[in-house]
N, C-alpha and C positions, 0 to 999 in steps of 0.2 A: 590668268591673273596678271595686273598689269606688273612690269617689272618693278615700277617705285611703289607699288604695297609697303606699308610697315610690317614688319616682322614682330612680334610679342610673343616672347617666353612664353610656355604654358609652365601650369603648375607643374608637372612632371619636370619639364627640364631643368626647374630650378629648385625642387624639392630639398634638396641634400643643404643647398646652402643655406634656405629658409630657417631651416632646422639647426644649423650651425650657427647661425647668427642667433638665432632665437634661445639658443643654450650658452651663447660667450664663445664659441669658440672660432667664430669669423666676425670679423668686422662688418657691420652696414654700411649700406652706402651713403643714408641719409638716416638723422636720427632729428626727430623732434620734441624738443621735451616742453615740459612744464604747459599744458594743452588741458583745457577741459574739453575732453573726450567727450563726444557723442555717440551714443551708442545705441542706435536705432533696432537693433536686433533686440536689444531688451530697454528698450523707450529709460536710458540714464545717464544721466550727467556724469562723469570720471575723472572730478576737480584734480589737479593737477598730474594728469597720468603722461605718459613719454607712446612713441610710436616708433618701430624702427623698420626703416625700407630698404628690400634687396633686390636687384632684379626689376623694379618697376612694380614690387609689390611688397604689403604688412609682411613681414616676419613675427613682430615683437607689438604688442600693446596689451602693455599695462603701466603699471606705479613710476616704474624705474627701468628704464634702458641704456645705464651709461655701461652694463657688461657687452654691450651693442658697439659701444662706439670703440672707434679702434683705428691704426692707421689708413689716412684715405675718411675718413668719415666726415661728411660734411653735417654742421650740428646746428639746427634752428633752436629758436628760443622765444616762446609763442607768449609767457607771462600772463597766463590765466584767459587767454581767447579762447575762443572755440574752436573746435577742430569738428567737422560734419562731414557724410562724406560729397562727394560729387554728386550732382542733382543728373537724373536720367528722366527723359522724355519720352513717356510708352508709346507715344502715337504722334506721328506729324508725315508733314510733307515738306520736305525740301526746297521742291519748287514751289509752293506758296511764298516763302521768303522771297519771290524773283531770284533767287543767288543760287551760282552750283553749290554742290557740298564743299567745298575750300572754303569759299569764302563766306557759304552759313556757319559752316566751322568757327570759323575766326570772328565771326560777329559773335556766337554763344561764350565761348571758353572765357571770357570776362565776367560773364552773367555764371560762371561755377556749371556751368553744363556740361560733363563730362562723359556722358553717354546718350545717343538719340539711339531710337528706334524708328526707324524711317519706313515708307510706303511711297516710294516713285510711281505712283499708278498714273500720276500725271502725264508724263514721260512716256510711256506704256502705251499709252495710249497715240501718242503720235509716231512712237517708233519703233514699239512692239518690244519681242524680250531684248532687244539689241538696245534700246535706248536703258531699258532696267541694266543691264550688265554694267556701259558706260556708267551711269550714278552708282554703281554697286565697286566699281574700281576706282573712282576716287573718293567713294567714302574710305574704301583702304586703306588708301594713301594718309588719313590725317591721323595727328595726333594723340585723337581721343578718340573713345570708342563710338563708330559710327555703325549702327547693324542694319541690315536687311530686310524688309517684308515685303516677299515677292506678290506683284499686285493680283486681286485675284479676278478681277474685273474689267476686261474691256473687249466689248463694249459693257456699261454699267448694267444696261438695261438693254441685252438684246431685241433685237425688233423695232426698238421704237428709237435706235439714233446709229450713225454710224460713224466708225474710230477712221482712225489713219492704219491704225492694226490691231488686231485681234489677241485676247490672250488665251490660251488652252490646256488642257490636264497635261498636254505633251510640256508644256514650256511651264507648268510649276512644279512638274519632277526634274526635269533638265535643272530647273532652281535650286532646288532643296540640295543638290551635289555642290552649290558652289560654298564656298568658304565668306562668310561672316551671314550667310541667307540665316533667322531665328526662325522662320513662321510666313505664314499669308497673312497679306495685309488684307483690308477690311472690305468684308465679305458684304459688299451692297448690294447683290442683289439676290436681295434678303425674300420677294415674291419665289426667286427660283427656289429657292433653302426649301420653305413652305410649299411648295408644290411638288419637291421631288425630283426637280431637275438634276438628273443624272450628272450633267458636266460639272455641275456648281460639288455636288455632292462628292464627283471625282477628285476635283481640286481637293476639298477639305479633305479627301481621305490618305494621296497623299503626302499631305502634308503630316496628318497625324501618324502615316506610318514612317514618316522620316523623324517621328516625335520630335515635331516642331512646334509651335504656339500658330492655332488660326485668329486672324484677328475679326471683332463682328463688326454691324452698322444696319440696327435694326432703325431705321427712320420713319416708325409708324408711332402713333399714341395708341393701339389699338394692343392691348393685353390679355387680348383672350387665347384661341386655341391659337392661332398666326403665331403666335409671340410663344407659345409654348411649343410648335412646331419648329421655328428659328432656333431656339433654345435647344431643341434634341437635335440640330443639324449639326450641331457641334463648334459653331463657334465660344471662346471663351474668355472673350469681355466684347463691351460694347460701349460707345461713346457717344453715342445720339442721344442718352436720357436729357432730358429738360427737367424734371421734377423730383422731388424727394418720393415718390411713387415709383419713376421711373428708375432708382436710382436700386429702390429696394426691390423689386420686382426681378431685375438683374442678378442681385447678388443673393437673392433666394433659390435662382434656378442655378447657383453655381457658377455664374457668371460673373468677372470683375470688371464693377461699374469703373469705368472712365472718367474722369469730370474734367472738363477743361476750360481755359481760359486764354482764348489764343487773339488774334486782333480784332475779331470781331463776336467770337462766342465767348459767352459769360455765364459757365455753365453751371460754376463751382458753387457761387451763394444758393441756387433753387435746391443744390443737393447735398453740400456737405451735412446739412443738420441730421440725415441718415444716422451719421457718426453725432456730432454734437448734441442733439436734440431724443434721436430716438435709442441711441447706442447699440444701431450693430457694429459685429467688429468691424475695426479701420483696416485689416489684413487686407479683403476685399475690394477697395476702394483705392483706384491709384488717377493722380491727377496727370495731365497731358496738355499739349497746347492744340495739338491738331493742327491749326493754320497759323501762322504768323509773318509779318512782313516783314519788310530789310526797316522800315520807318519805326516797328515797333521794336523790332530788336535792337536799331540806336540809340533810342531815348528813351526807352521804359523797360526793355530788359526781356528774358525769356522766362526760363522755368523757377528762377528766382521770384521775379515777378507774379509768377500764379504760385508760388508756394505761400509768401507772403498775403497774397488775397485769400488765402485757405485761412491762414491767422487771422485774418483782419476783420473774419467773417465767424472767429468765435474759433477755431480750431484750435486744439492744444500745439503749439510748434513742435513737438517731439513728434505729434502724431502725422501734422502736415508734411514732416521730411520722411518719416515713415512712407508715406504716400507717394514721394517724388524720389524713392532711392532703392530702399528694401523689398516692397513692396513690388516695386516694377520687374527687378531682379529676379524675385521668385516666379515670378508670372511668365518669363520668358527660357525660364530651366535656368538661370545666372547666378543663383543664389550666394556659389561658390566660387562665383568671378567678381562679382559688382555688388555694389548697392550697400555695404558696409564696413566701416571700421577693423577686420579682425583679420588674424593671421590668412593669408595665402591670396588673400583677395588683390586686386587692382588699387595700386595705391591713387585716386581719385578720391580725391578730398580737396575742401574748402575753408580758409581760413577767414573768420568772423567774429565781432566786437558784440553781437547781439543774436540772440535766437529770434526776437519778434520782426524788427528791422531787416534783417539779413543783409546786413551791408557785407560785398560781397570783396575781398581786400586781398585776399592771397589764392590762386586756385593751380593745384595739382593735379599733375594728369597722368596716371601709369607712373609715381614717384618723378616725375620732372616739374620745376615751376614751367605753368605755359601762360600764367597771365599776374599781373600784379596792378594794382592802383586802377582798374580799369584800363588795361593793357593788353591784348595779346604779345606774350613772346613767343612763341612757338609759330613754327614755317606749318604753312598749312597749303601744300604743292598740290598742283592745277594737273588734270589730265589732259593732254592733247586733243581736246573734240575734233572730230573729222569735221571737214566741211561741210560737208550735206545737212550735217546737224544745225548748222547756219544758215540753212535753205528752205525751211519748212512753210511759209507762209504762199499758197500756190492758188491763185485766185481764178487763172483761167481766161478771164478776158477783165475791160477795163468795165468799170462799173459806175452807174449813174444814177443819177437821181427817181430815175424811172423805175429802177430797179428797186425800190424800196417803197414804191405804192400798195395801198391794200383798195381795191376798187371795187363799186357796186354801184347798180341802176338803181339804188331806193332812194330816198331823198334823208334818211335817217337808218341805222343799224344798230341792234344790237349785237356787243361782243364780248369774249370772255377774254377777259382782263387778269394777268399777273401781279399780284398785289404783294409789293417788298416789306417786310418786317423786319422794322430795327433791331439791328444787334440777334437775328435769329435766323438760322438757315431758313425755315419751312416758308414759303409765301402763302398768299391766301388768293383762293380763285373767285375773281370778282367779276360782276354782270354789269356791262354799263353801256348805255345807251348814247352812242356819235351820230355828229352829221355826217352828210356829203357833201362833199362842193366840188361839182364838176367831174364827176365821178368818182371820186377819190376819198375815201374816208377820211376824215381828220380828227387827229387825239387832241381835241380841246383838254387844256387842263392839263394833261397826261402826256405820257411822250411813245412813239413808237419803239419797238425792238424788233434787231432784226439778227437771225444767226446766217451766218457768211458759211460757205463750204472753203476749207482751205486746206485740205489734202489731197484730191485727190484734181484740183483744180476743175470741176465740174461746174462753175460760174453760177450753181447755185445760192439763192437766199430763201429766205426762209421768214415770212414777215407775222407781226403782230406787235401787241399794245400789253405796256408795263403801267402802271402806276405806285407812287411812292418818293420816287425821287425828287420831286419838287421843279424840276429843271423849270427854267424860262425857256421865252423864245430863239430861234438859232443857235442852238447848237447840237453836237452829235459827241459822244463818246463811242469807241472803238476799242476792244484789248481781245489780243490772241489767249489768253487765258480764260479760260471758258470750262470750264471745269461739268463733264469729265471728257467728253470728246475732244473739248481744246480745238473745236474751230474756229473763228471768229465774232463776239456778240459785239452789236452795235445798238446802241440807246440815244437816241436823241427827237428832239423837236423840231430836225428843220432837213430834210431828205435829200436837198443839197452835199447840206456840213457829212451826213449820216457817209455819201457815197463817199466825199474827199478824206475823212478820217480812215474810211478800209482801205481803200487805195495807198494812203499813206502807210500804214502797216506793209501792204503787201512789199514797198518798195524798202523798208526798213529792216525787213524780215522777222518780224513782228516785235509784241510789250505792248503800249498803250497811248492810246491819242486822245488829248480833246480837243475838239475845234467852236468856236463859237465866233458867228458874224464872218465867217470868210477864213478866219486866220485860226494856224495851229499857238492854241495859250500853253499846251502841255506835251512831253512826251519822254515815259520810258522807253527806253532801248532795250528788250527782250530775247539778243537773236537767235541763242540754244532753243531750238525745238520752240521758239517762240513763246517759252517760259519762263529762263533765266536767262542772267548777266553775271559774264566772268570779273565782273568792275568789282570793285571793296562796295561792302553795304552801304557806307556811309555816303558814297556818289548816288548808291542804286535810291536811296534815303532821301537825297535833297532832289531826288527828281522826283521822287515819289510825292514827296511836301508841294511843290509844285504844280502836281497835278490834284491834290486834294483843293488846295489853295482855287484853281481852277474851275474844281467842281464845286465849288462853295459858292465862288463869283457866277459861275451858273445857274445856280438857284436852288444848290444841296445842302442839307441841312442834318441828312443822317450821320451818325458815329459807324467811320469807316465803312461808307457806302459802294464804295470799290466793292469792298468783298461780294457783296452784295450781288453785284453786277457781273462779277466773274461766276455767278455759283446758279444763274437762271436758265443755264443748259443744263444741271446737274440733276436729268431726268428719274433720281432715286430718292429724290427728298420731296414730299407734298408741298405742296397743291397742284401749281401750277406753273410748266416748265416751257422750253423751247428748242427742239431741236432740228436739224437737217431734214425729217422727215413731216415734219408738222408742232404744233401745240400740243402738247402732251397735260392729259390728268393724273397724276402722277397714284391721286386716291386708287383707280381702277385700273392703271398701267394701260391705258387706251388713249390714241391720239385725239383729240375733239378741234373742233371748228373753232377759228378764230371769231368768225360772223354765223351767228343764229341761222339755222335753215340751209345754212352753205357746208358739201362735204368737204369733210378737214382731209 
């Protein structure tokens, strides 16, 4: 564990005082009074009750806590706001924000987010359990509660892609021993689950004998026995649901549906009516973001942000926060650490003028102020990354335009086309009919993709045809986030711009390029494992706006089409994918041909 970990009390160490403060006969350290109490354990408002904090945790909440206060007591005075507690994030990734954990850290804790439940499978994937540990020791390090889920996937989809490293039953027991690990993160590859795959099965099991939480990611529409086989492999929730079907279907087999709302999935409207509309319990039902950027986390917020779209979308607010605090807590064994207002718990709480709004105006973390007015004050300390970890983007030789041809003697071809859907992970697998000109097929209309090998420097590409993104002529996009092997994907319309955009990665050490007409218009700097930036969000932010800005001027027109673009190697989600080995159908877990009649 690294030496600057934070230390936090457990209940036990500070039992005796809990107790004493909460009888009068010790002073708190913090008392707040005059608070309408939320009290999300029994969904009620507790108009002017007091809270008293010892240790970085409730002692005292009820009516009146000035037998609390006492020399040394510092004494807030809230005047009928709301007191809620800390919003906790059941499911996300890290590096989707582009930022390490310090400085994702320090972009949420304004936004009241005071516990993540993380999955670094990103990371994992380019640097195996060594890269998990590093994110697992500066999530330590920060202020607020950062947790673990050892990833349980990589590669996602054996066979048909290959990582920078592998992860196995040996390295998510070696996990399960470290200190803040809750559970496996999410369990994608959901065909193994269904078929019996021994190793997939060993992972989950474990896990469950360290009685930890598995987490799932069933990414089929298909509910028959598959989905009921997934279901007895023992994962125990799932985040893939798109519809109020998928949503119930989950939480009948025992499973707690996920819904999320992160920058580019908008998952919450299709399913909260589950609860709203059909009324099963909300116990069941916990909201997440999954993905989110450093652009959205500047200007529009995190887990505030999707609790508030839970309201907006007909949700009782009592029951929304339910969803984003209690709820999560119990799902992950917490119950008795996190997620509510009451004696012995984590004092992580939110001070706010509105339940439906959630303007987010005071936020505690473990009884310390760490953010005020939109503020972090709380140091949120960087781990040393090795260097190597700076070094990840490994290309192998120089690459050209040549390199990104797709060729054929017929004068016309047909081929299978990846088809991007807004605002939705799944693509659709589309048939379409190109020229040739001069041997070389061309994506009239459309624009080529190409995935780069960039681990093991094997000067590998890997070509085919996207459609979706609208782009015009000349240009290429480029980003080392490619989700889940995280080699290189490149998109564009001009095989030129396509080779100088990877090139440019390679020489940066990866993040994200776009080039159009000769010249680079954009560029994040990515250089950790070529997924985050140790910079503040708010730099990672305006470059990010930048390159949106760019891709717009190119001829993009989808809401948050990045993601988009990072997520079309992520050979576990249908229809149609792209990896180092070939074009992938994701429906049949079988590689197919770019070009009709041509072996893929």
């Amino acid at each position: 564990m690294s030496a600057n970990t934070v230390t936090f009390p457990t209940w036990q160490d500070v039992a005796s005082d809990l107790v004493a403060v909460a009888a009068g006969r010790a002073p708190a350290d913090l008392v707040i009074r005059g608070a309408n109490v939320v009290l999300v354990q029994t969904r009620e408002v507790m108009e002017g009750w007091d809270v008293a904090i010892k240790h970085g945790r409730f002692a005292y909440v009820g009516p009146d806590a000035s037998h609390c206060v006492g020399e040394g007591t510092l004494v807030e005075e809230l005047a009928g706001r709301y007191l809620i507690p800390g919003l906790c994030d059941a499911h996300m990734h890290i590096e989707s924000g582009m930022l390490t954990p310090a400085e994702f850290t320090r972009a949420v804790i304004p936004h009241g987010t005071t516990s993540m439940f993380t999955d670094p499978h990103e990371i994992a994937n380019v640097f195996g359990l060594r890269g998990v540990r590093l994110m697992h020791d500066e999530a330590l390090m920060q202020p607020i509660n950062v947790f673990t889920q050892m990833p349980s996937c990589a590669p996602s989809a054996p066979g048909l892609e290959t990582t920078g490293f592998e992860i196995g039953p040996d390295d998510v027991s070696e996990a399960m021993e470290w200190p803040g690990i809750v559970g496996l993160g999410e369990m994608m590859n959901f065909p193994g689950v269904v078929n019996g795959s021994q190793q997939m099965l060993a992972e989950i099991g474990a896990t469950q004998a360290a009685g930890k939480t598995v987490g799932g990611h069933y990414a089929s529409p298909d509910l028959g026995p598959a989905f009921h086989a997934y279901a007895a492999g023992g994962p125990a929730d799932d985040h893939e649901g798109t519809s109020e079907t998928d949503a119930m279907a989950r939480m009948r087999q025992g499973m707690r549906a996920m819904i999320r709302l992160g920058s580019a999935w908008y998952d919450i409207e299709s399913q909260i009516t589950t609860i709203t509309e059909r009324g099963l319990d909300p116990r069941n039902m916990i909201i997440c973001t999954d993905d989110c950027f450093a652009k959205t986390l500047v200007e529009d917020g995190h887990m505030n942000r999707a609790v508030r779209h839970a309201i907006d979308c007909g949700c009782d607010p009592l029951i929304a926060l339910q969803m984003a605090t209690i709820n999560t807590a119990t799902h992950f064994g917490l119950e008795r650490e996190l997620g509510q207002i009451a004696p012995g718990r984590r004092a992580d709480m939110i001070v706010t003028s509105d339940l439906k709004t959630l303007p987010i105006e005071v936020v505690y973390g473990r009884g310390v102020k760490v953010a005020e007015g939109g503020i972090c004050l709380a140091q949120c300390p960087h781990l040393d990354w090795p260097e190597d970890t700076r070094q990840s983007v490994n290309l192998g030789k120089a690459l050209t335009a040549a390199d990104f041809e797709i060729r054929s003697d017929a004068a016309q071809v047909t081929a299978n086309v990846i088809g991007v859907v807004e605002n939705q992970a799944p693509t659709k697998a589309l048939v379409m009919d190109l020229p040739v000109r001069a041997g070389i097929v061309e994506p009239d209309g459309i624009a080529q993709i190409a995935l780069v090998e960039r681990h093991r420097a094997t000067g590998g590409v890997t070509n085919a045809f996207v459609s979706g993104f609208g782009y015009g002529p000349g240009m290429a996009m480029a980003s080392t986030v490619a989700h889940d092997s995280h080699h290189m994907i490149v998109v564009g319309t001009c095989r030129e711009m396509m080779a100088k955009a990877a090139m440019r990665l390679g020489d940066v050490g990866g993040g994200v390029t776009l080039w159009q007409d000769g010249t680079e218009k954009a560029l994040v700097e990515l250089p950790i494992a070529g997924l985050m930036s140790d910079s503040p969000a708010a730099e990672v932010a305006a470059n990010v706006t930048q390159l949106v800005d760019a891709m717009q001027a190119a001829g993009c027109t989808l809401n948050n089409a990045y993601m988009q673009h990072s997520l079309l190697a992520l050979v576990v989600i249908p229809e149609l994918r792209i990896s180092d080995l070939g074009l992938v159908d994701v429906r049949t877990f079988q590689l197919t041909p770019v070009l009709e009649g041509v072996s893929p």
